[in-house]
ChimeraX commands (.cxc) that place a marker at each C-alpha (Angstrom):
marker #1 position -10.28,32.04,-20.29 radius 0.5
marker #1 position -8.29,32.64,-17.50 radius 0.5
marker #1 position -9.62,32.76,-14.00 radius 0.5
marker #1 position -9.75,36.23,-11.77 radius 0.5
marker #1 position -6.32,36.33,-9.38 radius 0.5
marker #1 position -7.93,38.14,-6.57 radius 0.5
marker #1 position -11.08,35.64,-6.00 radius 0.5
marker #1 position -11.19,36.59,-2.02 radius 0.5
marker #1 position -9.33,39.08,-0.20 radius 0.5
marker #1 position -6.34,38.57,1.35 radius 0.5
marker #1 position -7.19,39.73,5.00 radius 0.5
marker #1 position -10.57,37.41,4.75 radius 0.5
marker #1 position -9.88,36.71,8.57 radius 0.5
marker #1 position -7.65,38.15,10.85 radius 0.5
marker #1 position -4.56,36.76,11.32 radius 0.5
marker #1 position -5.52,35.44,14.61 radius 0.5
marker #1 position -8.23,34.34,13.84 radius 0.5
marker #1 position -6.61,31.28,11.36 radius 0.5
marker #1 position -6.01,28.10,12.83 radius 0.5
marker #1 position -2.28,27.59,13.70 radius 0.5
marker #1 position -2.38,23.49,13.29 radius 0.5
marker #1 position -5.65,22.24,11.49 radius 0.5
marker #1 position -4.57,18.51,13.07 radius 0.5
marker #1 position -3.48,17.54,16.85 radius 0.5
marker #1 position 0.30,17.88,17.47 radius 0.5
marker #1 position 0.45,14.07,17.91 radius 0.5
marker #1 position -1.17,13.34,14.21 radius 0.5
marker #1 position 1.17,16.37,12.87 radius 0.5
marker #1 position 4.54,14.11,14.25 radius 0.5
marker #1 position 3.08,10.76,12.93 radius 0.5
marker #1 position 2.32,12.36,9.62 radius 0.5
marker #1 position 6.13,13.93,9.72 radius 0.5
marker #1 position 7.93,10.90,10.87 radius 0.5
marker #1 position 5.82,8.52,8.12 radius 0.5
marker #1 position 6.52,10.96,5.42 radius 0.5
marker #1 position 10.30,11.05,4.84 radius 0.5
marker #1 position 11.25,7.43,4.93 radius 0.5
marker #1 position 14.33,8.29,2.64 radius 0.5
marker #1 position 15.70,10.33,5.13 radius 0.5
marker #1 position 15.50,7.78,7.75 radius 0.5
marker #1 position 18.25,5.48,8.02 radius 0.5
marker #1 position 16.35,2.21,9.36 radius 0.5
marker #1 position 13.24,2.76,6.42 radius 0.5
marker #1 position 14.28,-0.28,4.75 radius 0.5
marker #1 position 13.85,-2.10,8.42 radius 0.5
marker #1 position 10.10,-1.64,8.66 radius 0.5
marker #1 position 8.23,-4.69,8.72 radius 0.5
marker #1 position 4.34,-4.11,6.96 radius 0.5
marker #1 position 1.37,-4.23,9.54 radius 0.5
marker #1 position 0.13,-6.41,6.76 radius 0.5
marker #1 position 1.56,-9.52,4.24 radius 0.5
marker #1 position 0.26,-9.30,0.52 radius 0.5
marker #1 position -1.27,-13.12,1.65 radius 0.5
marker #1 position -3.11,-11.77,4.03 radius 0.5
marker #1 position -4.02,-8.45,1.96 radius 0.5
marker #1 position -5.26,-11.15,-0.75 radius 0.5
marker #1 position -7.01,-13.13,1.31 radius 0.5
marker #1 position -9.30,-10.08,2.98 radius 0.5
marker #1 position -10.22,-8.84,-0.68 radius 0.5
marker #1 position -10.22,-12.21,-2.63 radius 0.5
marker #1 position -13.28,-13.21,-0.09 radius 0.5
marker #1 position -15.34,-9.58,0.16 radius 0.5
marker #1 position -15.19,-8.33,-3.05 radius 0.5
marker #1 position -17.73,-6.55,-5.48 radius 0.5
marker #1 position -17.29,-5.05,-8.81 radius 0.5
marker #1 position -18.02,-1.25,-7.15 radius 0.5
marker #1 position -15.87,-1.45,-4.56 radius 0.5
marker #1 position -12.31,-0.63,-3.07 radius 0.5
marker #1 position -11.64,-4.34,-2.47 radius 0.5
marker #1 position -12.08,-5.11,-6.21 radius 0.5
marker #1 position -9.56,-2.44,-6.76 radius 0.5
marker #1 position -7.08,-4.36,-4.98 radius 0.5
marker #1 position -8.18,-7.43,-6.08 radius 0.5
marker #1 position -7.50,-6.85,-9.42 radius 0.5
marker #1 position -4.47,-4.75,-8.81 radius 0.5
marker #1 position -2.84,-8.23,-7.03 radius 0.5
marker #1 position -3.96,-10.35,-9.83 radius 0.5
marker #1 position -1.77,-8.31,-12.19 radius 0.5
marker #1 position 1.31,-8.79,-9.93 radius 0.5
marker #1 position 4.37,-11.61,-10.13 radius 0.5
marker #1 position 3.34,-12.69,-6.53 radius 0.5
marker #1 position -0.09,-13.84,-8.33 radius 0.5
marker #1 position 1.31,-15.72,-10.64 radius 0.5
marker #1 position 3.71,-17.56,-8.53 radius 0.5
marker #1 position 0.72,-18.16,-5.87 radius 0.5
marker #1 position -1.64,-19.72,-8.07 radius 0.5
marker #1 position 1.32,-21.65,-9.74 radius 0.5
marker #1 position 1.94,-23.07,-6.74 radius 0.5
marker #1 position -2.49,-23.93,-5.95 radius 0.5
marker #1 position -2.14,-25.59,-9.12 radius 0.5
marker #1 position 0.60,-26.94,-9.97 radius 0.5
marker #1 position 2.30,-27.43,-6.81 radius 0.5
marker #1 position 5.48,-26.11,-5.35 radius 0.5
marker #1 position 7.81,-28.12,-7.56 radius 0.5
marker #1 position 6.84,-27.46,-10.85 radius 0.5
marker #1 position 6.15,-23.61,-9.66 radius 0.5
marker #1 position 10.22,-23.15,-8.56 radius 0.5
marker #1 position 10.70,-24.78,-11.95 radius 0.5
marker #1 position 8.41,-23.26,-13.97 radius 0.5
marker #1 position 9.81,-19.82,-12.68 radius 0.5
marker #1 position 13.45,-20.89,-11.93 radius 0.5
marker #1 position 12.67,-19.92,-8.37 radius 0.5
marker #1 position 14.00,-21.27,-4.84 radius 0.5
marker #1 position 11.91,-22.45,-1.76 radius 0.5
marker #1 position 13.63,-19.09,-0.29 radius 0.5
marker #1 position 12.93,-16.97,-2.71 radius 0.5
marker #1 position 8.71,-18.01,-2.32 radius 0.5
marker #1 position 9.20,-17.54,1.43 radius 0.5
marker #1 position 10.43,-13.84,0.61 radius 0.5
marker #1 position 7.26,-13.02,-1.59 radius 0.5
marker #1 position 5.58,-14.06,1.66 radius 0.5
marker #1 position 3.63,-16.84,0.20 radius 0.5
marker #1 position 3.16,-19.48,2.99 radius 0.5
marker #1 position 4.53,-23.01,2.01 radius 0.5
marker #1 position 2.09,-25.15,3.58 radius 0.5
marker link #1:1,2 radius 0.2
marker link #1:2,3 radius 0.2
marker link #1:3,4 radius 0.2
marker link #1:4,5 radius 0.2
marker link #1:5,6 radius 0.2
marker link #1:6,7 radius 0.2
marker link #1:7,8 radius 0.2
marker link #1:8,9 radius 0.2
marker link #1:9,10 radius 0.2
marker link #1:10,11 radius 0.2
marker link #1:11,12 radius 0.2
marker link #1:12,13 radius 0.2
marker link #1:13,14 radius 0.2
marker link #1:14,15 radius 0.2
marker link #1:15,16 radius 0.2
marker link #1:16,17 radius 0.2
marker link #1:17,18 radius 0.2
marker link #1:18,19 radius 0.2
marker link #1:19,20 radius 0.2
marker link #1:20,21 radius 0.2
marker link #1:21,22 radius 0.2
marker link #1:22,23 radius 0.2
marker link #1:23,24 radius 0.2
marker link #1:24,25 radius 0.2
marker link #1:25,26 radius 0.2
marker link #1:26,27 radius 0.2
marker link #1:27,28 radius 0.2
marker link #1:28,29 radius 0.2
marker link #1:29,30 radius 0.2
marker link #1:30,31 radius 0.2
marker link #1:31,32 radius 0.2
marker link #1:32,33 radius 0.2
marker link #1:33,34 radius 0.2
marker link #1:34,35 radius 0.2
marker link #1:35,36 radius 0.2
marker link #1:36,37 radius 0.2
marker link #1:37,38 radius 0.2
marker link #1:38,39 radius 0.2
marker link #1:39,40 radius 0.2
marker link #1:40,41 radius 0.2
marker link #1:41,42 radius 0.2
marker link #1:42,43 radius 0.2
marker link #1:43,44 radius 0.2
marker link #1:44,45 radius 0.2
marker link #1:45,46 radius 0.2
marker link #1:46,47 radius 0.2
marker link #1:47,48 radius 0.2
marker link #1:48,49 radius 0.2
marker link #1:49,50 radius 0.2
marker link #1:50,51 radius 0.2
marker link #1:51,52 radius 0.2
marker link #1:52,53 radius 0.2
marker link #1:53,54 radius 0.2
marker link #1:54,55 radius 0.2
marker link #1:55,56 radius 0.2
marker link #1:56,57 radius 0.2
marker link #1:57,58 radius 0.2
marker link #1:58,59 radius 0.2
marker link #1:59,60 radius 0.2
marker link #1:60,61 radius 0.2
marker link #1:61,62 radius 0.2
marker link #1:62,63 radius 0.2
marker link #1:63,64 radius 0.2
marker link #1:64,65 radius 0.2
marker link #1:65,66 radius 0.2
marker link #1:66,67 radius 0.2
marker link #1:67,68 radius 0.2
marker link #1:68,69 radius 0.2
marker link #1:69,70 radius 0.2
marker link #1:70,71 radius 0.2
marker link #1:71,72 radius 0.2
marker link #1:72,73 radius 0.2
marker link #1:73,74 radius 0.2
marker link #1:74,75 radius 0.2
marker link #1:75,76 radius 0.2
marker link #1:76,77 radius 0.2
marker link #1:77,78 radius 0.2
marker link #1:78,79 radius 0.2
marker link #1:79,80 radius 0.2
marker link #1:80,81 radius 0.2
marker link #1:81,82 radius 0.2
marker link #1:82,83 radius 0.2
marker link #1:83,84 radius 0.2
marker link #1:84,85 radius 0.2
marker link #1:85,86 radius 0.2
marker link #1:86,87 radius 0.2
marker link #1:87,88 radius 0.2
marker link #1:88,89 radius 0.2
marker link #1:89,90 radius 0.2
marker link #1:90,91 radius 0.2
marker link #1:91,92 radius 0.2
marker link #1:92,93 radius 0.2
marker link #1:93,94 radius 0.2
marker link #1:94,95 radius 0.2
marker link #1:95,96 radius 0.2
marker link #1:96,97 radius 0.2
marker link #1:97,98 radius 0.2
marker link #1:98,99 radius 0.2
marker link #1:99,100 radius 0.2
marker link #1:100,101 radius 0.2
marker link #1:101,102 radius 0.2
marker link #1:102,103 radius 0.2
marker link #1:103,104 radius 0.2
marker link #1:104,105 radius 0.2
marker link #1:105,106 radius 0.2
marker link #1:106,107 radius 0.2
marker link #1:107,108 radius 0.2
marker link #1:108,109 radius 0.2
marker link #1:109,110 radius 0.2
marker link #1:110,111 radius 0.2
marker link #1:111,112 radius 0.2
marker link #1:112,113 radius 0.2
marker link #1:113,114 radius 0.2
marker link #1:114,115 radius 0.2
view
C-alpha cells in the first residue's frame, strides 16, 4: 500500500510566512564549519575536547544498565584501547608491551596515562 503523494498542499503557508533559518546564524556556521572536516586541510590537527581515559573514567563510575553511559561503557570495553588498559592494571606495563608487541610510545598514543 502505497502512501497518498499530495498529503498537504503545497502553498500550506505563504512563502513569507516560512522561516528563512530555523537556527541562529552563529549555530548555522558552527554546524557548517564542523561538518566538512574532509574538506578542511588542518582536520587531522584537531585535538579532542576529551581523551578516551577520561571518557572511560566518567562512564566506568556512573553507569546503569538503562542508560547512555552504559552504552559507552560497553562500547569501550569492546575496543583495543580496553584491552591494552586493563593489560596494563593487571599485568603491568611490561608484560602488556610484550604481550601486545607494543612500545611505551605507542601506549602514550592510545592516550593511556603511564603512571
Amino acid at each position: 500500500m502505497s502512501l497518498p503523494k499530495n498529503l498537504l498542499p503545497k502553498n500550506l503557508l505563504p512563502k513569507n510566512m516560512l522561516p528563512k533559518n530555523l537556527l541562529p546564524s552563529n549555530v548555522l556556521h558552527i554546524i557548517r564549519e564542523y561538518s566538512k572536516p574532509l574538506t578542511r586541510p588542518n582536520w587531522r590537527d584537531s585535538k579532542p575536547l576529551l581523551t578516551v581515559y577520561e571518557l572511560y573514567l566518567e562512564v566506568f563510575h556512573y553507569w546503569d544498565e538503562d542508560d547512555l553511559h552504559y552504552i559507552i561503557y560497553r562500547n569501550i570495553k569492546n575496543t583495543y584501547w580496553y584491552d591494552v588498559y586493563w593489560c596494563i592494571k593487571l599485568y603491568g606495563l611490561r608484560n602488556c608491551c610484550i604481550r601486545f608487541g607494543i612500545t611505551h610510545d605507542d601506549i602514550e598514543e592510545l592516550g593511556i596515562p603511564l603512571y
